[in-house]
C-alpha positions in Angstrom: 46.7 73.3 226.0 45.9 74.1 222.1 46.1 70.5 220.0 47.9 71.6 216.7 48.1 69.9 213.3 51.5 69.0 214.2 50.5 66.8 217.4 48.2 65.2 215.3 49.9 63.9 212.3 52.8 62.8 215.3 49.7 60.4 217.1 48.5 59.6 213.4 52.5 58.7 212.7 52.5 56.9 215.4 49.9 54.5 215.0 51.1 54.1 211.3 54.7 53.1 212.8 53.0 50.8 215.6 50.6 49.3 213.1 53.3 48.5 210.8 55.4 46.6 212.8 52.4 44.7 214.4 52.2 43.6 210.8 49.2 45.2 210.2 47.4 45.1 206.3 49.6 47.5 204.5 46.2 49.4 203.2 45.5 50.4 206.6 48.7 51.5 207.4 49.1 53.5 204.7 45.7 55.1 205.6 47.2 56.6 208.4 50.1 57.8 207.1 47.8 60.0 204.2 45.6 61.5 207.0 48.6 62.2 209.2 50.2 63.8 205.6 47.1 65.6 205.7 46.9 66.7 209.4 50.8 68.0 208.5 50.3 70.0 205.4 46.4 71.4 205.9 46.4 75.1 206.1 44.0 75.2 209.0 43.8 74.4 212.2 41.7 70.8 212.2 41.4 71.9 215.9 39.0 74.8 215.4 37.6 72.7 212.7 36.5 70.0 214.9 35.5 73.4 217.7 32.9 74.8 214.6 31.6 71.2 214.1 32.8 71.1 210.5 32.7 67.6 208.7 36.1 66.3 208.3 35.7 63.8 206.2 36.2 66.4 203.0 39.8 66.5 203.8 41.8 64.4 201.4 42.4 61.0 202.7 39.9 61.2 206.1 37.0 59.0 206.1 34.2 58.5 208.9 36.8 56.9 211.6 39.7 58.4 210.9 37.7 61.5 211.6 36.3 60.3 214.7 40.4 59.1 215.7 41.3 63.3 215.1 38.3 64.3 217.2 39.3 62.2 219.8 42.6 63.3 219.9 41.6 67.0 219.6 39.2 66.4 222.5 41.1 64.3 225.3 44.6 65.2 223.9 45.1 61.5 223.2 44.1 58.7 221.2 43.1 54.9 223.1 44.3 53.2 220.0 47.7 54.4 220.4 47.5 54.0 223.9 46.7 50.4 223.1 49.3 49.7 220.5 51.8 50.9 222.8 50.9 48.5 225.4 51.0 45.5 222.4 54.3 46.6 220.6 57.8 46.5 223.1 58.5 50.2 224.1 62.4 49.5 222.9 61.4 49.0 219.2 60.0 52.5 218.4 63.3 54.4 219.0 65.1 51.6 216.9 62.4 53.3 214.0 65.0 56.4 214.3 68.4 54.3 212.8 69.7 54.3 209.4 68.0 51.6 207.1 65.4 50.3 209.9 61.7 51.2 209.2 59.2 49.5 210.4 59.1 46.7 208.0 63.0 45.6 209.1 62.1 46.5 213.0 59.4 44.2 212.6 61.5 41.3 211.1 64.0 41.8 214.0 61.3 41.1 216.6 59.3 38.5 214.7 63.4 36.3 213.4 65.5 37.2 216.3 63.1 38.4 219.2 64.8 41.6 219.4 63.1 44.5 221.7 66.2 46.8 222.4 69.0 48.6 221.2 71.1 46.6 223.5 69.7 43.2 222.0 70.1 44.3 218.7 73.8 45.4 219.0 74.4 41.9 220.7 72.4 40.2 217.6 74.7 42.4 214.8 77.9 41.3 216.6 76.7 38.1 216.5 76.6 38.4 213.3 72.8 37.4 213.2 71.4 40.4 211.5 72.9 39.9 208.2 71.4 36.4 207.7 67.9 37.6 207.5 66.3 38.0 204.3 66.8 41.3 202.9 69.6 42.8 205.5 73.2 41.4 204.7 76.2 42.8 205.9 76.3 46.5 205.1 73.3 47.1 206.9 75.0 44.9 210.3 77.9 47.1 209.7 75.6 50.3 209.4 73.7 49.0 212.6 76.8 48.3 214.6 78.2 52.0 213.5 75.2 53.8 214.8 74.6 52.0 217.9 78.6 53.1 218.4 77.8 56.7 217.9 75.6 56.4 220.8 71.9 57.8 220.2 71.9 61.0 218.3 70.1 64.0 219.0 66.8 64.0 217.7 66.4 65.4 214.1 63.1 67.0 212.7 61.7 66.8 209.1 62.0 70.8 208.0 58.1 70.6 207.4 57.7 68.9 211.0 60.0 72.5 212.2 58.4 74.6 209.9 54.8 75.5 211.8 56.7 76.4 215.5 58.9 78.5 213.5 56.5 80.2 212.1 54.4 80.6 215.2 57.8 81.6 217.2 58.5 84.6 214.7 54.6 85.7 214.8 54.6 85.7 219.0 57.8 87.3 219.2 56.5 90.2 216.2 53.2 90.6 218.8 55.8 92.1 221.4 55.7 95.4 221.5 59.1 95.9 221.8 60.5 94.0 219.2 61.7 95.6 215.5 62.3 92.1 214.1 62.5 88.3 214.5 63.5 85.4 212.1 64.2 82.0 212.9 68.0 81.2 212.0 70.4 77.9 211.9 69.4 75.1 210.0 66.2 75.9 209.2 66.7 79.0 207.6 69.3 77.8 205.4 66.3 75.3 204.8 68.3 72.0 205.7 66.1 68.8 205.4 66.5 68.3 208.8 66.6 70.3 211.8 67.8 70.1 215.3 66.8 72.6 216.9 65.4 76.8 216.5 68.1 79.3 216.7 66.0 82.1 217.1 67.3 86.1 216.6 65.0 89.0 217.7 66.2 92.9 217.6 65.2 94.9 220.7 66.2 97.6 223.2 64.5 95.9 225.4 65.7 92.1 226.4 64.3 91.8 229.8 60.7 92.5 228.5 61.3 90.0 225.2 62.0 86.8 226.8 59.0 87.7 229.4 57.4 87.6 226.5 58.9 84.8 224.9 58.7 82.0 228.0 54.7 83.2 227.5 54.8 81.4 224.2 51.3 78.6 224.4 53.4 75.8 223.0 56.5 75.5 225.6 56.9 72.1 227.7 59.6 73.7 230.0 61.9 76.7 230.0 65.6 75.3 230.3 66.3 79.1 230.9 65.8 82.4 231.2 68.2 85.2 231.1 68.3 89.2 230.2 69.1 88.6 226.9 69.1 85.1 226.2 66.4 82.3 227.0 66.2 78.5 226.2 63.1 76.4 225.7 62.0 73.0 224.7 58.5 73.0 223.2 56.0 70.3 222.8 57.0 67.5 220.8 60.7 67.7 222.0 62.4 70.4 219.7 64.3 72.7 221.3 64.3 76.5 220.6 66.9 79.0 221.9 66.5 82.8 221.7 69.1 85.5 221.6 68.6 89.2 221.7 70.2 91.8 220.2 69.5 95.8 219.6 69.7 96.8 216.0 73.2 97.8 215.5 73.9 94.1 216.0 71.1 92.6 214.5 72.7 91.8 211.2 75.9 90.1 212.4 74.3 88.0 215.6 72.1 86.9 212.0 74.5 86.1 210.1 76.2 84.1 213.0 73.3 82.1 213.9 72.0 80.7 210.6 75.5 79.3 210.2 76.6 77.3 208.7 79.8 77.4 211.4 82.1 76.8 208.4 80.7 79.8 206.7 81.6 82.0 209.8 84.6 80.3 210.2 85.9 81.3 207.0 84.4 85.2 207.4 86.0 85.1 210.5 89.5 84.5 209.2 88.7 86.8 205.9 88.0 90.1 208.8 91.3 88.8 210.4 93.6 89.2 207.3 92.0 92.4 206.8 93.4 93.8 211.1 89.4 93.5 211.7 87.0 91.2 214.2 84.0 89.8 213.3 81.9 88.1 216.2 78.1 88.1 216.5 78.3 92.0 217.7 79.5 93.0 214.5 82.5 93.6 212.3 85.0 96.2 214.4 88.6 97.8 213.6 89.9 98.3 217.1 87.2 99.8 219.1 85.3 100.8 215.8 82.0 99.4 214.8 82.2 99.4 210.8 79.6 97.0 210.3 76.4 94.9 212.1 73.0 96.4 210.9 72.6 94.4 208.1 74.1 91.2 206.9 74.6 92.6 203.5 77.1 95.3 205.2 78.8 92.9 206.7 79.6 91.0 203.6 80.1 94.6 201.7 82.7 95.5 204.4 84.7 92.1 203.7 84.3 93.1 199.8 81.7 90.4 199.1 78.4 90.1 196.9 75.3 89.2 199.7 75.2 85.2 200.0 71.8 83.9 200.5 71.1 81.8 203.4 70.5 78.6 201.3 74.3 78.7 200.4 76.5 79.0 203.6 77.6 76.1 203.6 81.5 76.2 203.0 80.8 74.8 199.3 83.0 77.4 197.1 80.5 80.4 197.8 82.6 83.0 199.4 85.3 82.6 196.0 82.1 83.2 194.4 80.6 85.9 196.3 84.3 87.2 195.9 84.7 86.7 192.3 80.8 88.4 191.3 80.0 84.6 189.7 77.5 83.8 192.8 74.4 82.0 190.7 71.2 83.6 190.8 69.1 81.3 193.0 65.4 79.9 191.6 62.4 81.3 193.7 58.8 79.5 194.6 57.5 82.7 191.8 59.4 81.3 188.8 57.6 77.9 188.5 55.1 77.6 186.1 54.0 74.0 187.2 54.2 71.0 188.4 54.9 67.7 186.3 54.0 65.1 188.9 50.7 64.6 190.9 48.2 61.6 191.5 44.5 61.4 191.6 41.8 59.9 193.1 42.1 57.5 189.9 45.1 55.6 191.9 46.2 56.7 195.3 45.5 60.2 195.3 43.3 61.7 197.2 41.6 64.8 195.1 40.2 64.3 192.0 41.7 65.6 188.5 39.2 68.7 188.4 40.0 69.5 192.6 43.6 69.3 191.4 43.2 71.5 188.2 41.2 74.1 190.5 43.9 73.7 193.1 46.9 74.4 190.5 45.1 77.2 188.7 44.4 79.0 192.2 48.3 78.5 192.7 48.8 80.7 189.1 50.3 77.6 187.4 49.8 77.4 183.4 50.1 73.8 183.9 49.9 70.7 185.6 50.7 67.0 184.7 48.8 64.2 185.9 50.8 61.5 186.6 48.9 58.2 188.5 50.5 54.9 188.8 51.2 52.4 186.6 49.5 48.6 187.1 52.3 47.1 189.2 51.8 49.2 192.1 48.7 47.2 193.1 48.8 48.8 196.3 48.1 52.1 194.8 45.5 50.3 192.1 48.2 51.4 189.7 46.7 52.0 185.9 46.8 49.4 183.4 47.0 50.5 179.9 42.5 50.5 179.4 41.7 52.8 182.7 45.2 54.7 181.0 43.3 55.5 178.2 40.1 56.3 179.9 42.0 58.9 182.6 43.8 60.6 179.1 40.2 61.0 177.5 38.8 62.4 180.0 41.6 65.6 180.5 40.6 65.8 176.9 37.6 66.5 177.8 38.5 68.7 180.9 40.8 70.9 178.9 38.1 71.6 176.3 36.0 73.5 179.4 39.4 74.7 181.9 40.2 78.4 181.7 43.8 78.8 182.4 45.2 76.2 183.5 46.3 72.9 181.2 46.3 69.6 181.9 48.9 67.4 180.6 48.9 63.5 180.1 50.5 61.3 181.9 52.0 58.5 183.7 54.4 57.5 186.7 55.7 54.2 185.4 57.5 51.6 187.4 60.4 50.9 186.2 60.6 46.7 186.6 63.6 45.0 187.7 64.8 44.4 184.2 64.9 47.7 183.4 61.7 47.4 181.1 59.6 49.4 181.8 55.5 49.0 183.2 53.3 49.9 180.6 54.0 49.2 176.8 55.1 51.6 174.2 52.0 52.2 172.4 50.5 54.1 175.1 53.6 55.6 176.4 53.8 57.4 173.2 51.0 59.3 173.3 51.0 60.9 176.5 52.5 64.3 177.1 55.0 63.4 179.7 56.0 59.8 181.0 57.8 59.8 184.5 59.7 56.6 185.4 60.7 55.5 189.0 61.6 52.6 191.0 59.2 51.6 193.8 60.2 47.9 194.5 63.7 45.9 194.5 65.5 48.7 196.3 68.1 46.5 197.6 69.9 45.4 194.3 73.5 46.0 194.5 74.8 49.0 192.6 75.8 47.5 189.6 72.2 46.2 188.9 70.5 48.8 190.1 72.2 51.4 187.8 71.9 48.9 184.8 68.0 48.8 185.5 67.8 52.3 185.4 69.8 53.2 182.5 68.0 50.8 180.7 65.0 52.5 181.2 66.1 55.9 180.0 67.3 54.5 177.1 63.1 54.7 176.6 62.4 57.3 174.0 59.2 57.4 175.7 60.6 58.4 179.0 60.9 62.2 180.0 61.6 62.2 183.9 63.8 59.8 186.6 61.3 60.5 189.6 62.6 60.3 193.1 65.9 59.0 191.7 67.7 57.7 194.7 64.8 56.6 196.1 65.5 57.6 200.1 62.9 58.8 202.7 64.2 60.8 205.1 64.8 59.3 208.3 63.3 55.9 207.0 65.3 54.4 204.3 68.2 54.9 202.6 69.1 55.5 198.9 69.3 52.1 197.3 72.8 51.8 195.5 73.2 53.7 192.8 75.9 55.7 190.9 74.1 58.5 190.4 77.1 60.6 188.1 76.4 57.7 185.6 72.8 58.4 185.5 73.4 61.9 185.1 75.6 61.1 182.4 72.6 58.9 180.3 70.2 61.5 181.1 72.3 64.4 179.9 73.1 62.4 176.7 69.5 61.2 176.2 67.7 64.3 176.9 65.9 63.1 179.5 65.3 65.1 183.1 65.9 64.3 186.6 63.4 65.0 189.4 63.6 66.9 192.7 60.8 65.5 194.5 59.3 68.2 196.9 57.8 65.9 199.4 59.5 66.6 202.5 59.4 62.9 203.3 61.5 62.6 200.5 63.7 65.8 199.0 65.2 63.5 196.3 67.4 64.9 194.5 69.4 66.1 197.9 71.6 69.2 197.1 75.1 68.1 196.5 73.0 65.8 194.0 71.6 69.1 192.6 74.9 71.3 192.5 76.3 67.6 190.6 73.2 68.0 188.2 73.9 71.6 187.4 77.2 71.4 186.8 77.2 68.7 184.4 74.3 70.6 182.6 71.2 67.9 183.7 67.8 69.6 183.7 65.6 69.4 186.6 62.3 69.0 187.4 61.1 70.5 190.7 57.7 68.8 191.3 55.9 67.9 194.1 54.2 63.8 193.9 51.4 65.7 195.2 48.6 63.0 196.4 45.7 65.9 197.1 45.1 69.7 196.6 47.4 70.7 199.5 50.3 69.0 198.6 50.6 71.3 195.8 52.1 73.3 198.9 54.9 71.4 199.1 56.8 73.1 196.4 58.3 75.5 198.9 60.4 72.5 200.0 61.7 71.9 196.5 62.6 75.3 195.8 64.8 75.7 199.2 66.1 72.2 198.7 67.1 73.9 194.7 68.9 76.7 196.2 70.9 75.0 198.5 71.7 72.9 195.0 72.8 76.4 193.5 70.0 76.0 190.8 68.7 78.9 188.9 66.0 79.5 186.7 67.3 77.9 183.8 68.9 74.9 185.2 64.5 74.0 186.3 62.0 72.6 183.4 59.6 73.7 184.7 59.9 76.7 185.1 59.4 77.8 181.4 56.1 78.4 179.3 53.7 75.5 178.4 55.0 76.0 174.7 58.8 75.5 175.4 58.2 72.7 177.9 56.3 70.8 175.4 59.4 70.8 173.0 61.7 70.1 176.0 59.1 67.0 176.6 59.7 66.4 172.7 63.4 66.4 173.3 63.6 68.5 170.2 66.4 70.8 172.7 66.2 74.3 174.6 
């Protein structure tokens, strides 16, 4: 069978996860978690690039042996390092990876302190009440521990970028069938949920019987669960689980609108058809016997006297009133960004160099692009001091003198320190274009301190951004304690903006946080951390994470012209 990217950056993951909690140097391990970024995001198949003998090692973040470790895995489907590791590290601490709070850094602890290798010894260990005495835990996360061990296992979730490629290869198989008109992915992912359980899959045909032959034929399927005349269930490699229903056309836009959900959406359409003597189920909208609507979703929300709600929005969250009341906002779109105001370099831990990422920006049709590397406390990222500062800002000068449209602006991503100060000092801070701020150690203050040290940091003139503000990775670590209405608040009142980070690791701002944001009148700034030329991609996640946030045009920084952003930067108002 075909190796994707995707089953490469999960071996690469692996090893990273395995590594980690063998305590492995923390340079290695994040080696692997780059080139597995890499393997994610890269446009092309690093299969038929290994097939056409092409080198590799030009790929951001892949040197000679990580190179070799993809070949392998391309060629034998496997890796012997990972084999290996799995052998070295207890099979019962991976899955423990998957709980709220525990990455590998904690896991590790557990097994080094209390010789934990199982869910089962670590629920004895929390009860205990040994967890909270190590270093760094304490009782909300033994609490948090006990309550997810008491949910039982959940189902397995997927990062929306880890979803993304089968969904798109689903909808291209199914559009090669001859018989059918249309197919989109729905649920979750199309209301482009950070997470994903599984593909809810809607394709319009006349023909059912001859669509799932079709679809069971897909390359990438472990096993069919079933196979009916209209309906079909599979679970492809890697463990997610897609499910396909069938439809002909006059149903199409109903059995749509049912299966991208959200179920309190439908819920509430449901009961809106009902005080109107009508029926709404995924066949359409009906009086009596009486089909009055099902082609289109947009019918279907004409017929129950409602403006078209986008996908992004079904979520129960006050958008039928506004679909009803014509006040529905005007969701952002990946075309009205301009820029991006947060990307690294090869000068600290990026992986592209500032003329690769000015090409790659200006290919993208931005006007602009800030360059934003570490500061000096992030030694593991050779974070700038304020000398190789100065140097990286003279050398855009120089760049911009010779770039054709496309500018590059001057900057920084400071760490803020756990006093609130911030990294690097004033003078230099003053002279860059914009100055991003963030907190990348001391997550587990309690909330009080933790909102004190970043308020005192935006109290900064020199600071223009909060990057990453909660400071979560999905499925890794939580948001550190912060109340984040208060930092609204200072930003609002200080002029400065607030960050939705587009990694899909990350997706900080979430979208209640957003919808918060733009109803208290905060700006945003949708950028993407990018670390190489393809993370630049990554904006796609930002923008669907924006409209599930409501956001518009006007509520994002950057999506004005270079001239108006600068006096945004300038705090000199809108």
């Amino acid at each position: 069978m075909a190796v994707h990217n995707a089953d490469i950056a999960e071996v690469l993951y692996e090893v990273a996860d395995l590594l980690e909690i063998e305590g492995e140097n923390p340079f290695r391990v994040r080696a692997y978690r780059e080139a597995a970024r890499t393997a994610e995001n890269h446009p092309r198949s690093l299969a038929e690039m290994v097939e056409e003998g092409e080198d590799l090692t030009r790929l951001p973040g892949i040197g000679e042996d990580l190179a070799g470790k993809i070949r392998e895995i391309v060629e034998t489907g496997t890796l012997r390092q990972a084999e290996e590791l799995r052998k070295q590290v207890p099979p019962g601490l991976r899955p423990l990876l998957g709980m709220p709070g525990l990455g590998p850094r904690r896991v590790r602890e557990l097994h080094r302190r209390l010789g934990i290798t199982s869910a089962k010894e670590l629920e004895e260990a929390a009860r205990e009440g040994r967890v909270r005495r190590l270093p760094g835990f304490g009782e909300k996360t033994e609490r948090n521990i006990l309550e997810a061990l008491a949910r039982g296992e959940a189902p397995q979730r997927f990062k929306l970028a880890s979803a993304e490629p089968a969904a798109r290869a689903l909808e291209e198989h199914l559009e090669g069938c001859e018989a059918v008109r249309e197919a989109t992915v729905a649920g979750s992912f199309r209301r482009r949920k950070e997470t994903v359980g599984d593909l809810d899959v809607v394709a319009c045909s006349e023909d059912g019987r001859r669509v799932i032959e079709h679809f069971v034929a897909f390359g990438d399927i472990e096993r069919v669960v079933s196979k009916g005349r209209t309906r079909s269930s599979v679970v492809l490699r890697g463990g997610l689980e897609a499910d396909l229903r069938v439809v002909p056309e006059e149903s199409f836009g109903t059995a749509l609108l049912y299966f991208t959900g959200a179920q309190p959406h439908h819920v509430a359409l449901r009961d809106m058809a009902l005080q109107r003597k009508l029926k709404l189920n995924e066949y359409g909208l009906f009086r009596g016997e009486d089909r009055l609507a099902g082609r289109t979703e947009a019918e279907v929300y004409e017929a129950l006297g409602l403006r078209y709600i986008e996908p992004e929005l079904r979520e129960h969250r006050g958008e039928i009133e506004a679909a009803r009341k014509g006040t529905l906002p005007k969701l952002i779109t990946g075309e009205d960004i301009r820029g991006d105001l947060h990307s690294h370099t090869t000068a600290t831990d990026g992986r592209s160099s500032l003329q690769e990422m000015a090409r790659a920006a200006r290919e993208r049709g931005y006007e602009y692009l800030a360059v934003t590397d570490h500061s000096r406390r992030l030694r593991v990222a050779r974070g700038l001091d304020e000398r190789r500062l100065r140097e990286q800002m003279e050398e855009i000068d120089r760049l911009n003198e010779e770039l054709e449209g496309i500018t590059l602006l001057k900057g920084a991503e400071v760490d803020i320190l756990e006093d609130g100060s911030l990294d690097l000092p004033d003078r230099v801070l003053e002279e860059l274009d914009v100055v991003i701020c963030s907190v990348h150690h001391k997550f587990r203050l309690p909330e009080k301190e933790q909102t004190r040290r970043v308020l005192r940091a935006l109290e900064n003139p020199n600071v223009n951004i909060l990057a990453h503000p909660t400071g979560r990775l999905i499925g890794r670590r939580e948001p550190y304690e912060l109340d984040i209405e208060r930092v609204m608040e200072a930003a609002l009142e200080r002029g400065c903006i607030l960050e939705l980070n587009s990694n899909p690791e990350r997706l900080d701002l979430n979208d209640a946080h957003c919808k918060l944001a733009k109803e208290m009148g905060v700006r945003i700034a949708i950028s993407t951390d990018a670390h190489s030329t393809s993370d630049l991609a990554n904006i796609r996640f930002g923008v669907g994470q924006a409209r599930r946030g409501w956001l518009e045009r006007e509520d994002v920084i950057n999506t004005r012209p270079l001239g108006e952003l600068r006096r945004l930067l300038r705090r000199e108002g809108a």
